[in-house]
N, C-alpha and C positions, 0 to 999 in steps of 0.2 A: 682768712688768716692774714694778720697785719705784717708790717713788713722789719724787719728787723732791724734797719735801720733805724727807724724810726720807734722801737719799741719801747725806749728809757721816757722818751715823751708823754707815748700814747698811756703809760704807765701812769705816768702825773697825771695827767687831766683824768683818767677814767675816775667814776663815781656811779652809785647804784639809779636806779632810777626815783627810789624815794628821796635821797640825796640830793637829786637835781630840782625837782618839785620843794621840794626845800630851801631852794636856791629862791623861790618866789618871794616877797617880804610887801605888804600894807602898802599900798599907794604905788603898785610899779604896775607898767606898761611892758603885757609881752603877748607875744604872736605862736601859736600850735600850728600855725602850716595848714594847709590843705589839698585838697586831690587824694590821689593814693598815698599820703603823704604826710598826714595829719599824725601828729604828736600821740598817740592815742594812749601809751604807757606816761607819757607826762598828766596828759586828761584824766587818769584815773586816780595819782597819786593826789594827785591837785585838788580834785572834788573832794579827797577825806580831809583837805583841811581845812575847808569852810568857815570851821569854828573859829582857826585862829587867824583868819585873815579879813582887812577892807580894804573895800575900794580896790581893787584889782580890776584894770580893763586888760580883757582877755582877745585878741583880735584870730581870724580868721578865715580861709576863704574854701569854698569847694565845699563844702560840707559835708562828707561823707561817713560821718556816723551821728550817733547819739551820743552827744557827748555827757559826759560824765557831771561835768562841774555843773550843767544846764540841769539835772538832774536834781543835781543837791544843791541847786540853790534858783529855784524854776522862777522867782521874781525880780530877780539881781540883786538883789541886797549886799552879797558881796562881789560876785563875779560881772561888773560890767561888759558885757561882750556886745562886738561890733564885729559882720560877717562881709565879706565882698559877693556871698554867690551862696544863697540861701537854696540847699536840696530838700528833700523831704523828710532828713534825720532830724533838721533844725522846724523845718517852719510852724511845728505847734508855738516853737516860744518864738518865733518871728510874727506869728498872729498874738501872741498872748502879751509882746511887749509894744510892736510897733514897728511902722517905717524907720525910728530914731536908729536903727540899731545896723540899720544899713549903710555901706560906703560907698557911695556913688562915683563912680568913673569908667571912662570908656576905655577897656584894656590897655592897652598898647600907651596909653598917657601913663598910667601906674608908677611905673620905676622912677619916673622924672619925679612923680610927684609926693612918692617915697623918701626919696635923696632931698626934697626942699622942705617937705613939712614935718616929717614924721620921726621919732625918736621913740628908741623901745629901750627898754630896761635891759630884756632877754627876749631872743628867737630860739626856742627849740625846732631845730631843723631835720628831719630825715634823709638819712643817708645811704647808698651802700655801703660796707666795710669797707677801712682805707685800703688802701691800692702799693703798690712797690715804691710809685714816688711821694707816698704820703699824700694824696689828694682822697677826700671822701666826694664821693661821686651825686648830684642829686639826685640820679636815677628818672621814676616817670613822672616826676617833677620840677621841671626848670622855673617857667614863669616868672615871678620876680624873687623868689632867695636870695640870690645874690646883694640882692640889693637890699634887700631887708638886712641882712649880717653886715652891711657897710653903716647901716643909722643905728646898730644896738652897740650896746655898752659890753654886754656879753653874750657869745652863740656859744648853744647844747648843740652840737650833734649828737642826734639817735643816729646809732648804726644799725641798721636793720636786717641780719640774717638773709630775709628773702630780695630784697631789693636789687634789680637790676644793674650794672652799668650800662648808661647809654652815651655812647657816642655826641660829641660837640660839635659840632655848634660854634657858641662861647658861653659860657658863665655855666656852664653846667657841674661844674664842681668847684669844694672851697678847700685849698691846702691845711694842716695840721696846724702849722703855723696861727693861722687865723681864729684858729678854734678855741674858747677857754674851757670847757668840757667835754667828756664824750663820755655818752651812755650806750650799753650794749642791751640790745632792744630783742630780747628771745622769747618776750610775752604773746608778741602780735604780731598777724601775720599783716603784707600788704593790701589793703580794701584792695577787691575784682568787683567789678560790675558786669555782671550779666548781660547778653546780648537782650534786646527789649522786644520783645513779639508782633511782627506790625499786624495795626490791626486793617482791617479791610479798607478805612481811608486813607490809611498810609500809603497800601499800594497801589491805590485810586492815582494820589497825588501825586506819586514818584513817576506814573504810567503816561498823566499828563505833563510832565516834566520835561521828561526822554521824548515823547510824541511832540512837544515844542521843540525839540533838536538844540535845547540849551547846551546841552554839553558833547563836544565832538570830538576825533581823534586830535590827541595831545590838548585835551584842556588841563590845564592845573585847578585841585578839587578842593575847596577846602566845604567840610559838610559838620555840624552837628552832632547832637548824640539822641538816642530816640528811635522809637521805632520807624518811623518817615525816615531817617536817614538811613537806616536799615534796609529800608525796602527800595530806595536809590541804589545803592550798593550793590544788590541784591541784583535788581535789573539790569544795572550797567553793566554786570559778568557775561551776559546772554545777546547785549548788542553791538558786538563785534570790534566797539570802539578798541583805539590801542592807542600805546604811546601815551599814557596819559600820566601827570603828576602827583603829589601831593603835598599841599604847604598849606597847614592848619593849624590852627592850636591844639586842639584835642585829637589824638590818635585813637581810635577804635580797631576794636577786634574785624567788623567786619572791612576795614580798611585792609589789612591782611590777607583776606580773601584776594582784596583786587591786587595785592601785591604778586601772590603766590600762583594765580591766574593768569599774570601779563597783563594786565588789561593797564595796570601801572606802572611803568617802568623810567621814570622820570628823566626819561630822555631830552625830553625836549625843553624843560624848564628850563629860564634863566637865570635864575641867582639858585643856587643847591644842584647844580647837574648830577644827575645819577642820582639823588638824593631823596630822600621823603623827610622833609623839615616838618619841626612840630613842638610846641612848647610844655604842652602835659599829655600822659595817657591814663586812660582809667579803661579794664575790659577783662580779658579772663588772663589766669595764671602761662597759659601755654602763649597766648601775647606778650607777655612780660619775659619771658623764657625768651623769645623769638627776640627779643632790643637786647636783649643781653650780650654787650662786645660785637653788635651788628653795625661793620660800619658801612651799612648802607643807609643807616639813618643817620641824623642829625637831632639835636635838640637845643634850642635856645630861648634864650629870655624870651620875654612876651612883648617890650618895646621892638624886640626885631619882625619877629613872626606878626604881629598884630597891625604893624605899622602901615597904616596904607599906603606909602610912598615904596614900601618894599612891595607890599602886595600886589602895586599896581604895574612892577616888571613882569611881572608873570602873564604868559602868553595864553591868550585866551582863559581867563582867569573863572573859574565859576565857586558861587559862593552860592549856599543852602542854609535857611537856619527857620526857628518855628515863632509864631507868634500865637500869644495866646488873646486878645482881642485885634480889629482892625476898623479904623473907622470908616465909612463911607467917599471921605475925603483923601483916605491913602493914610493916616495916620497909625504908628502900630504901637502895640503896646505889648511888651514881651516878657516883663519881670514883676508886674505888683498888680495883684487884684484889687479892682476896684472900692468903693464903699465909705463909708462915713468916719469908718477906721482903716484904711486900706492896710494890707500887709503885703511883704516883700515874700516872691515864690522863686525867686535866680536871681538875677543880676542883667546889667548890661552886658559883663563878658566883651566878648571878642564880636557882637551883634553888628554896631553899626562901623566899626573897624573894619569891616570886610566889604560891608555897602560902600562906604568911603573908597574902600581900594581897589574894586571892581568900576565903581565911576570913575576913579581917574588912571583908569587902565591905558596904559601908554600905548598900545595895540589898538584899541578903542576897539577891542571883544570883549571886556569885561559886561560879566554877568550876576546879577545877585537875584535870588527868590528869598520872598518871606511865606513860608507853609502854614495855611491855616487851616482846620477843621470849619464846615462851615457849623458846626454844632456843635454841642459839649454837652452833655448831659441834660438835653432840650432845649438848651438855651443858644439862640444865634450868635455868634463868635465874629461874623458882620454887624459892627450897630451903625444905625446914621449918626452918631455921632461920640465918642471915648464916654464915658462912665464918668461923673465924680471918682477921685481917688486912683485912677487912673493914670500908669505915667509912661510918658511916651517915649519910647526907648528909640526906633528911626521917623525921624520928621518927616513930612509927606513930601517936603521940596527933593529927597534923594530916594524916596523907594522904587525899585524899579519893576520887579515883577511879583504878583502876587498869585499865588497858587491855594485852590482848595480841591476837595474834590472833585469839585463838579464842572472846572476850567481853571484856567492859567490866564494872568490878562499881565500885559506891560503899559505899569502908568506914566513913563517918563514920558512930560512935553503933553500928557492929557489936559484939557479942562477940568475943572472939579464937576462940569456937569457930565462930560464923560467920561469922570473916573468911577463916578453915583452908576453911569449904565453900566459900565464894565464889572464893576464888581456886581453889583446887583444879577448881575447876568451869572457869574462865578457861585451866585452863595447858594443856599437851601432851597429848592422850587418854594417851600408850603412857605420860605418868609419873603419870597421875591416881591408880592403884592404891598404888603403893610413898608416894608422899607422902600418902595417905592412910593405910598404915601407919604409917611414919616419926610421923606428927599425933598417932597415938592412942600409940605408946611412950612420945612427949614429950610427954606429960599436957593437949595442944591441944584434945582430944576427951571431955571425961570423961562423955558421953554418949552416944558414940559418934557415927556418922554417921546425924542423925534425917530426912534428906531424902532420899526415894524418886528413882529415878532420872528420873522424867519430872514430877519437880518441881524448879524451879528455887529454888537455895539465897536467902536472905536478901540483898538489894542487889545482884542479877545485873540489871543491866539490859539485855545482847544476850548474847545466845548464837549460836555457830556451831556446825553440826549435827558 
């Protein structure tokens, strides 16, 4: 229910949803949002008009459906699209067009670099329904909107029936004023994402985690989404820790758990006291029910949250996130498969933003893991050295600790010769041998391999037998 004040306004600006897709026109630049957040009644209207439209770049980030316009027009011929964070709704046409269609930057820079370079036509933005003081709220969306509705010409608000209000922060919502439309969004509901099932290396990997004593009473958590970070979560309800925070980008359902358990009670943080700061969620309905007018969260832009200068007040700071190759040398590569055509499977996100603000942790407890499989589908996820087409999302000069199933090793201050032992030691028994060859052909070993086998290499902190 809008507020009666403000009602002779909201009056003027409303228009239907085919009405605002309408608002589109030949050669203009506009953004659908993403997370739970994504424009998806604009997406549909937009893709039946194909016919009469070029050259439309269509920008967006979070990917969380199949969009419409990608649908009806799967080669770009009219809809140019550029993604920040390619999920699995997008990446057929993220393989079928290219790395081109990616926007590469490390979170937390975005807004700045928003406000210098970037200009849009229209932002259709999702919102909750406006509020008493006339503000539409962005709900489990903050990240950069705001900023994006400061470089456009004209903002849609979608007001979205189910949408939360959450609690600021700052920038978490944009006044009426600011607004040139507003569409009432009764098509669709908010994307939920399902809790992810860990699989048996998942909680291989979370068990040597907690068993390296990373994370202790009153760490501040910031963790990923996935089943690995499920099976952290999962564990840390049953080891007694307490006192502990939370300042993440992404909020998950099973975060929730450790709220309604104690095990986080944000006591002890320093910047958000009492608080669980956070700049998107994506997770089940009854977690979005739960942010609703909670002020014991917080939500903010993603220059605050992401920033490593802010990350790095936080006391005893641990940071978790996955990689999907790692080279022998420390190198990680998190967002684009390799190959002769590589294509984009994520993004950078908030990856090396946390590594950054965990090394320059002002406590000097800052902690960051990169979680590897040491397998995928037969194939070692350890190579001696990154793949053509490959891109390396944290450089080897700041990774700190690496986890698979099979150990946890810390490379800061290693040699590259033994960081070649330590992880070698960490990856697959049946490829320990051959990437031990591979190490010593590409000149990683010029000493050979100086550790006997029932000594453990240089910064192995777990091992599994």
């Amino acid at each position: 229910m809008h507020s009666h004040r403000f009602e002779k306004e909201y009056q003027n600006k409303l228009i239907s949803p085919q009405e605002a897709a309408g608002l589109v026109e030949s050669g203009m630049v506009i953004h659908l949002g993403g997370g739970a957040s994504v424009a998806t009644i604009i997406d549909k209207y937009l893709a039946q008009r194909k016919n009469e439209l070029e050259d439309v770049v269509v920008r967006t980030f979070i990917d969380t459906c199949e969009y419409e316009f990608l649908k009806a027009d799967p080669d770009g011929d009219v809809f140019k699209w550029y993604s920040g964070f390619v999920l699995p709704f997008s990446r057929p046409y993220s393989q079928k067009r290219g790395i081109g269609i990616y926007t590469s930057c490390t979170w937390h820079l975005l807004p700045s670099v928003i406000r210098k370079n970037y200009h849009f036509d229209i932002v259709f933005i999702v919102c909750a329904p406006i509020d008493a003081s006339g503000h539409f709220n962005f709900g489990l969306t903050v990240s950069e909107y705001l900023t994006l509705c400061e470089v456009s010409d004209k903002v849609v608000v979608i007001a979205r029936k189910d949408m939360p209000r959450v609690c600021g922060g700052q920038e978490e919502a944009i006044h009426i004023s600011k607004v040139d439309y507003i569409v009432e969004d009764s098509e669709f509901d908010s994307f939920c994402l399902p809790a992810a099932p860990p699989a048996e290396e998942d909680t291989k990997i979370a068990e040597n985690i907690i068993n390296a004593g990373l994370i202790k009473d009153g760490s501040t958590i910031q963790i990923g989404i996935g089943g690995l970070p499920n099976s952290v979560l999962d564990i840390l309800k049953d080891t007694g820790i307490k006192h502990c925070g939370l300042h993440t980008e992404m909020l998950t359902g099973k975060m929730l758990d450790l709220l309604e358990s104690g095990v986080v009670d944000n006591s002890l943080k320093r910047l958000d006291k009492y608080k669980t700061a956070f700049s998107f969620c994506l997770g089940s309905r009854d977690l979005y029910d739960y942010l609703d007018n909670n002020p014991s969260l917080a939500s903010y832009a993603v220059d605050y949250i992401n920033n490593p200068s802010v990350i790095s007040q936080q006391p005893n700071m641990f940071s978790l996130n996955s990689a999907a190759q790692i080279d022998l040398t420390g190198q990680v590569a998190s967002e684009q498969m390799p190959g002769d055509m590589p294509f984009q499977i994520s993004g950078t996100g908030g990856q090396l933003d946390f590594v950054m603000g965990t090394m320059l942790s002002l406590d000097g407890n800052g902690v960051s893991v990169i979680a590897v499989y040491s397998r995928y589908n037969g194939k070692p996820k350890i190579v001696p050295l990154l793949e053509k087409g490959a891109a390396v999302t944290v450089p080897r000069s700041i990774v700190d600790h690496v986890a698979t199933e099979w150990g946890l090793a810390s490379l800061r201050g290693l040699s590259i010769d033994q960081r070649v032992q330590a992880l070698i030691r960490i990856s697959h028994p049946v490829d320990r041998e051959n990437l031990e060859k591979q190490a010593i052909e590409a000149g990683m070993l010029p000493y050979g391999n100086r550790m006997s086998s029932n000594q453990l290499p240089a910064g192995v902190l777990v091992v599994r037998p």
